[in-house]
C-alpha positions in Angstrom: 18.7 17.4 12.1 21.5 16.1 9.2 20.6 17.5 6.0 21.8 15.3 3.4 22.2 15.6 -0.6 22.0 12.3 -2.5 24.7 12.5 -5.7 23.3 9.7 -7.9 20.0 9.2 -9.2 20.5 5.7 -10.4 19.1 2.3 -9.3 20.8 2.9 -5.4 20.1 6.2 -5.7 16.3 6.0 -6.0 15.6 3.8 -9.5 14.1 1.2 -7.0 11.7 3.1 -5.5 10.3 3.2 -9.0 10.2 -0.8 -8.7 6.7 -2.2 -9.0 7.8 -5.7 -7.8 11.1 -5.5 -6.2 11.3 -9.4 -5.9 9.3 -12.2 -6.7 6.0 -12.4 -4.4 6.2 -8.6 -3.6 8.1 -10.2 -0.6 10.5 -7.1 -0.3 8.1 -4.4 -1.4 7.7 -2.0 1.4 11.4 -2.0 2.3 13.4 0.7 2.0 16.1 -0.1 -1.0 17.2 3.3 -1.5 19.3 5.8 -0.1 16.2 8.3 -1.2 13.8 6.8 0.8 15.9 5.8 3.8 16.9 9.4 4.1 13.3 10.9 3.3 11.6 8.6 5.9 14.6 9.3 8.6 12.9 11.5 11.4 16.5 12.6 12.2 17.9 13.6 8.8 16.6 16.0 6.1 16.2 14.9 2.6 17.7 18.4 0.5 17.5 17.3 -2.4 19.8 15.3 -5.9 22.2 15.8 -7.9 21.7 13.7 -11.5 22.6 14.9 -15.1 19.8 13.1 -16.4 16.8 15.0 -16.7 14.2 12.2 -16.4 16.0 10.9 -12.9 15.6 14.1 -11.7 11.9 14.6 -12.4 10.9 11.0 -11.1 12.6 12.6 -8.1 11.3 15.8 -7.4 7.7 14.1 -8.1 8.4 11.6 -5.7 10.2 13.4 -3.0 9.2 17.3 -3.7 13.0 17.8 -3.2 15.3 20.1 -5.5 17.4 18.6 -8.0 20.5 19.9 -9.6 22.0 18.7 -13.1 25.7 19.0 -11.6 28.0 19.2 -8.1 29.1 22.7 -8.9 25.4 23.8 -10.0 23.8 22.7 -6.4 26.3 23.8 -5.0 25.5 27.6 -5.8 21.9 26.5 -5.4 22.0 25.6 -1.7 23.4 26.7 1.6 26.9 24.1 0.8 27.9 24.5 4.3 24.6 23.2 5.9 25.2 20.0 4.0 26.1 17.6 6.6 26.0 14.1 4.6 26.8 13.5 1.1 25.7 10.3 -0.5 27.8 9.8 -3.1 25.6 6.9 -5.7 27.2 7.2 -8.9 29.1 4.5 -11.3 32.5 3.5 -10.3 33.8 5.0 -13.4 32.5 8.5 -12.1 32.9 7.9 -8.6 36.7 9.8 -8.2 35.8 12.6 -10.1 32.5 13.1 -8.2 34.5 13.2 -5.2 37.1 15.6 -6.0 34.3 18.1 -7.4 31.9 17.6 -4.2 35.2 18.2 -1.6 35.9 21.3 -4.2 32.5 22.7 -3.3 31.8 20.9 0.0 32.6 20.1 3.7 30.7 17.3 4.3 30.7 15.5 8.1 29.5 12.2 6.6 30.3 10.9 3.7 28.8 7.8 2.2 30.3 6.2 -1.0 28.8 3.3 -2.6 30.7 0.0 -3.1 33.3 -0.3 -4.9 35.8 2.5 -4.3 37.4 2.9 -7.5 37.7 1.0 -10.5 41.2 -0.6 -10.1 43.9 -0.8 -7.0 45.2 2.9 -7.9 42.2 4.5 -8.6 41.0 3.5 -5.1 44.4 4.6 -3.4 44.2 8.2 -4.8 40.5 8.0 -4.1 41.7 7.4 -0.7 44.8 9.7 -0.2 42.1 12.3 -1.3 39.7 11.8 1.4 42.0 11.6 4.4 42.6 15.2 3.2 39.0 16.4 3.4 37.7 17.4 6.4 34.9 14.2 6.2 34.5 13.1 10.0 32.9 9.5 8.8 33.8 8.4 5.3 32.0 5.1 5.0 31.6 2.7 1.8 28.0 1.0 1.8 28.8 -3.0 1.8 25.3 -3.8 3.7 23.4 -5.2 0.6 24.4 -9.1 0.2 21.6 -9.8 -2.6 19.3 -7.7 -4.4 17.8 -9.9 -7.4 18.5 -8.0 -10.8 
């Protein structure tokens, strides 16, 4: 079984799980819209737990999941076994999205990583972003591009 640790409470993260109408007509309500609930209600992979530094995130979390939540990379990582994680989730805005990554390889040796779309904020952001990963030890590094539409 994967254990996986979801960086990013946000909208992706889990927000829409929080959704009571996720699109007009309920038509999309019982689909799974967030990387919390497609890794919870995996069979194959284990749902460790968040990292988010805002404390309200967190709680809708942990009531919703029963999963440990961390305010920071470096705090989880001291908080769980970092070399059992096998997938990283990696949900946070753009603007934080290089620095998260640096931190989690500081503290972490992830198999999978998953990055949400887009990588970087600019062309150079997104090479170093790059240059950094094919130094990590990451087996699958893989940017989410699946969701076409999502209503706002």
């Amino acid at each position: 079984m994967k254990k996986v640790l979801i960086v990013g409470l946000g909208n992706i993260g889990c927000g829409y799980d929080y959704e009571e109408n996720h699109v007009e007509g309920n038509k999309m309500k019982n689909d799974i819209l967030t990387h919390a609930s497609a890794s919870y209600t995996n069979p194959l992979i284990e749902l460790v737990g968040a990292i988010d530094p805002d404390s309200q995130c967190r709680q809708k979390f942990e009531n919703k999941y029963g999963k440990s939540t961390f305010k920071s990379i470096k705090e989880s990582a001291y908080k769980t076994n970092a070399l059992a994680i096998n997938i990283i989730i990696v949900c946070v805005p753009t603007k934080l999205q290089k620095e998260a990554i640096d931190e989690i390889l500081m503290y972490y040796n992830p198999e999978i990583l998953l990055l949400e779309k887009p990588i970087g904020r600019n062309l150079r952001e997104s090479i170093e972003i790059l240059n950094t990963l094919k130094t990590s030890k990451a087996k699958i590094i893989a940017v989410n591009y699946i969701r076409r539409y999502l209503p706002a």
